[in-house]
PAVOLUM-225578 format. One line per 3 residues: number of its first residue (from 1); their letters; for each residue z, x, y negated of C-alpha. Coordinates in steps of 0.5 Angstrom, whole numbers. Example, Ala and Ser with C-alpha at 12.3 -4.5 7.8 and 13.67 -1.06 7.14 Angstrom:
// PAVOLUM-225578
1 = as = 16/25/9  14/27/2 $
// end
This chain:
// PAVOLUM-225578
1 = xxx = 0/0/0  -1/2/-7  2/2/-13 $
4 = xxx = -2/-3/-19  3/0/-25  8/5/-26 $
7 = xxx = 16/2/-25  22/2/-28  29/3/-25 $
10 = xxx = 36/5/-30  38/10/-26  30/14/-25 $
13 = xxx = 27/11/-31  19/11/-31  16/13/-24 $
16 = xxx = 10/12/-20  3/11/-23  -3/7/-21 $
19 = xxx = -7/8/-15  0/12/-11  2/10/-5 $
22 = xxx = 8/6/-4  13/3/1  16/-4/1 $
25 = xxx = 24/-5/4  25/-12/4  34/-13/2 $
28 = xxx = 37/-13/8  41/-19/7  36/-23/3 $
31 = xxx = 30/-24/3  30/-25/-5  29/-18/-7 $
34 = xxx = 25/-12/-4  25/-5/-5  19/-1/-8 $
37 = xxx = 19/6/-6  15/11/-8  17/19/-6 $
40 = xxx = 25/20/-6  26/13/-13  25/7/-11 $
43 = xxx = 25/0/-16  29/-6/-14  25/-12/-15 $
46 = xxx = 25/-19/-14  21/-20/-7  16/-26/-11 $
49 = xxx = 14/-21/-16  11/-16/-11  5/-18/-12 $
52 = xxx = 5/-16/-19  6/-8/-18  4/-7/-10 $
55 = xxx = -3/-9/-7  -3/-12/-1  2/-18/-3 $
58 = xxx = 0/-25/-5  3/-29/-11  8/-35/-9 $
61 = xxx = 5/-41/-7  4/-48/-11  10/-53/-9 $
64 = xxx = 5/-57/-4  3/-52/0  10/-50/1 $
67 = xxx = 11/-56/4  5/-56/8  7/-49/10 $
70 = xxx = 14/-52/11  10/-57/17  6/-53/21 $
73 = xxx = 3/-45/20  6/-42/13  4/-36/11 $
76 = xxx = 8/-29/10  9/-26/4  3/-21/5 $
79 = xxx = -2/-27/6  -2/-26/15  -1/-33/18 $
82 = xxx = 6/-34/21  12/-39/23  16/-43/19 $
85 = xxx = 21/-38/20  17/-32/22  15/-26/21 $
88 = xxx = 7/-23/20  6/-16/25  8/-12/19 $
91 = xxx = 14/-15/18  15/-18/13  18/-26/13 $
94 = xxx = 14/-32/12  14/-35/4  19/-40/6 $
97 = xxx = 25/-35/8  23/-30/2  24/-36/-2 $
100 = xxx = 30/-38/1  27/-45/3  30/-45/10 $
// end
């Protein structure tokens, strides 16, 4: 995954530039917020906003497909199909449990 724009922590300042590798840890505990690392500094993020500052990640879906996610197949925060309250192949968790919906 690559960086879309530079981050910013209190305790690192400004680091990372566009088009730099990053890796993302999702908060243990609670899907809300997610980790952007890049080398030895990392940004805490709120796991809706990923999309903003990583490529591969998908923007929060509308309410009325978060209900439709809610009956059938969701999808998980990277765009792959998913369980309700399941997990891509990456890893990462369906919209509705980085939400908090279930």
């Amino acid at each position: 995954m690559k960086l879309k724009k530079s981050l910013k922590n209190a305790h690192f300042g400004e680091f990372g530039v566009k088009g730099q590798e990053a890796k993302v840890e999702m908060v243990k505990n609670s899907y809300l917020y997610s980790n952007i690392i890049v080398g030895d500094k990392y940004a805490k993020v709120q796991t809706k906003n990923l999309h903003k500052y990583v490529s591969g990640f998908s923007k929060v879906p509308g309410e009325h497909a978060l209900f439709e996610m809610a009956e059938g197949i969701a999808k998980s925060v990277t765009g792959k199909r998913v369980e309700p309250d399941g997990y891509g192949p990456d890893g990462f968790p369906s919209w509705l449990l980085a939400l908090g919906l279930i």
